[in-house]
C-alpha positions in Angstrom: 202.0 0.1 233.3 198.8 -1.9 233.2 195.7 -0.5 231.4 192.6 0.7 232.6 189.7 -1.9 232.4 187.9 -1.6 229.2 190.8 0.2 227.3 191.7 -2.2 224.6 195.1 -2.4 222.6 194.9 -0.8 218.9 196.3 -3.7 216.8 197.7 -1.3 214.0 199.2 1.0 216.4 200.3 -1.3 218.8 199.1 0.2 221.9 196.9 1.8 223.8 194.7 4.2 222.2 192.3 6.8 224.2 189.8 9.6 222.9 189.8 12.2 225.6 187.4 14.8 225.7 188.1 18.1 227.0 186.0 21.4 228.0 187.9 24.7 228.0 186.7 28.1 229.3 187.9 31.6 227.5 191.1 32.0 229.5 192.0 27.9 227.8 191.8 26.8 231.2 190.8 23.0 231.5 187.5 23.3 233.3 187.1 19.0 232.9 187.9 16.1 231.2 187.3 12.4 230.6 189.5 9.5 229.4 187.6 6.8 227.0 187.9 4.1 224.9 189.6 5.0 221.8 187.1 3.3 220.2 183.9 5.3 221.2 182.4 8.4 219.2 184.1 11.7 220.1 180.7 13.3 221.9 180.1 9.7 223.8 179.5 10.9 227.3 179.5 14.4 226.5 176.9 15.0 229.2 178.4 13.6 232.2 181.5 15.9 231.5 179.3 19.3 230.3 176.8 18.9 232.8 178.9 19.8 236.1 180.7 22.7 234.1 177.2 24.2 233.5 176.4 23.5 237.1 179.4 25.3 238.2 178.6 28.4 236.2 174.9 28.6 236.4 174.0 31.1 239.1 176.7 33.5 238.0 176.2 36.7 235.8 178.1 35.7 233.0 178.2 35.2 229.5 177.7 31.5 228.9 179.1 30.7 225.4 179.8 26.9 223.8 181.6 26.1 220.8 182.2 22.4 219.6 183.1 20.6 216.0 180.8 19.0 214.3 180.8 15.5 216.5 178.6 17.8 218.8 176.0 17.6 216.2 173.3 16.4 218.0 169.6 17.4 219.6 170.3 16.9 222.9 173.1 19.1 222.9 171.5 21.9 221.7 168.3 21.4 223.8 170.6 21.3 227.0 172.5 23.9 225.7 169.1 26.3 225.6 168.0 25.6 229.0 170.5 26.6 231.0 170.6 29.4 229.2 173.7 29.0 227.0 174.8 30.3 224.0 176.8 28.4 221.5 178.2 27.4 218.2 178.3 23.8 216.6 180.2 22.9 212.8 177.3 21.2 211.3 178.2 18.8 208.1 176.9 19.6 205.1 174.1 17.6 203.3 171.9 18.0 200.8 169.6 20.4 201.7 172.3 22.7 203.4 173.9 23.1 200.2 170.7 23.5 198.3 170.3 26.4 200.7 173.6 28.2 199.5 173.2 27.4 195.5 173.9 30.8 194.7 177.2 31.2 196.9 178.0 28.0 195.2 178.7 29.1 191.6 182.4 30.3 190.8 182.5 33.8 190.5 182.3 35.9 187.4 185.1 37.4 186.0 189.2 37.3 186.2 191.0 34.6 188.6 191.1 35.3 192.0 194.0 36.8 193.2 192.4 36.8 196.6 190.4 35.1 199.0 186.7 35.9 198.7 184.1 35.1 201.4 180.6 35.1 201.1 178.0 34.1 204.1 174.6 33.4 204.7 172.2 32.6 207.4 168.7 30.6 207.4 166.4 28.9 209.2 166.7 25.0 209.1 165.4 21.9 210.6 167.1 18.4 210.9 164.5 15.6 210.9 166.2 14.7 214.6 165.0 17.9 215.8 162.1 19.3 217.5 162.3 22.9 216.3 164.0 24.7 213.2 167.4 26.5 214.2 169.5 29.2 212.4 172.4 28.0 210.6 175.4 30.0 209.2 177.3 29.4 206.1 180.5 30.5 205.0 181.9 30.0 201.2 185.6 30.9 200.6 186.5 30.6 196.9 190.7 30.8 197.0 193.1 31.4 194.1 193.6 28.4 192.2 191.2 26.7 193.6 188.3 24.8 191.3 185.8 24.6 194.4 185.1 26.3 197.4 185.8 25.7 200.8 181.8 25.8 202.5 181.2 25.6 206.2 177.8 25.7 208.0 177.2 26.6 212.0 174.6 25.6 213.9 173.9 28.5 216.2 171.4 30.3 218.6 173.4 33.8 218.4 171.5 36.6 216.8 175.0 38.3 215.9 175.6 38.9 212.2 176.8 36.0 210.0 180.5 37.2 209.8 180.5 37.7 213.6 179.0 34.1 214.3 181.9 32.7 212.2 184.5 34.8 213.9 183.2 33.7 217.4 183.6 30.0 216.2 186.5 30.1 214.8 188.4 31.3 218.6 187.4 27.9 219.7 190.7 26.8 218.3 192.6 29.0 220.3 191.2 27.9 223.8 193.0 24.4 223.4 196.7 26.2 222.6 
């Protein structure tokens, strides 16, 4: 089968490799999709994929949720995301100044081993220098048995739900692509 123009042959695999990008709805239906390059980043041309899904949805009185990993990370996104009215949740990767914010969480915690998972969350305003206004972030620590560090996770979010509740809500987007 010939390949599409501009796909190019991965030498180490020794074939054809793509990077589709997919957008789900609740139910895990496939609302749209694009085939790229497998060489581009995973959120190249996330626009001309979103844009007729929020189109499709926008005059209708429903809940408009988004969820997307951390390649998602970016100011446009969210700035698209909050005009048409959407709510959502990104992974944001940790820096510096996000783990700074979560020192405390950060220390092991007092006392016997673990014998069970312990989570601890926190939420606070924060501002990348590539964005125009500060935006709440999430964080969830989870310090498991046997363990010497903790697992940390941050969420870049516009809900006002609780911490816990925010992390719940992102963690379904799994389930949508079963």
């Amino acid at each position: 089968m010939p390949r599409p123009q501009g796909f190019k042959a991965n030498g180490h695999f020794a074939c054809t490799c793509y990077h589709p990008l997919f957008v789900f709805n609740q139910f895990g239906d496939l609302e749209r999709c694009a085939l790229r390059p497998g060489n581009v980043h995973s959120a190249d041309g996330w626009k001309d994929v979103l844009e007729p899904v929020v189109a499709r949805y926008r005059n209708g009185k429903i809940r408009r949720h988004f969820h997307a990993d951390a390649a998602f990370v970016n100011p446009e996104v969210y700035e698209f995301l909050e005009a048409e009215g959407f709510k959502y949740t990104i992974q944001l990767p940790g820096n510096k100044i996000l783990q700074e914010s979560i020192a405390h969480l950060l220390k092991r915690p007092v006392g016997r081993p673990l014998i069970e998972v312990r989570r601890y969350y926190a939420n606070f305003s924060y501002r990348a220098q590539s964005w125009k206004a500060p935006r709440r972030v999430v964080a969830k620590v989870e310090w498991h048995p046997g363990e010497l560090y903790p697992r940390v996770g941050f969420i870049v979010t516009n809900l006002s739900r609780p911490s816990e509740r925010v992390v719940s809500f992102y963690n379904q987007r799994g389930t949508c692509e079963q």
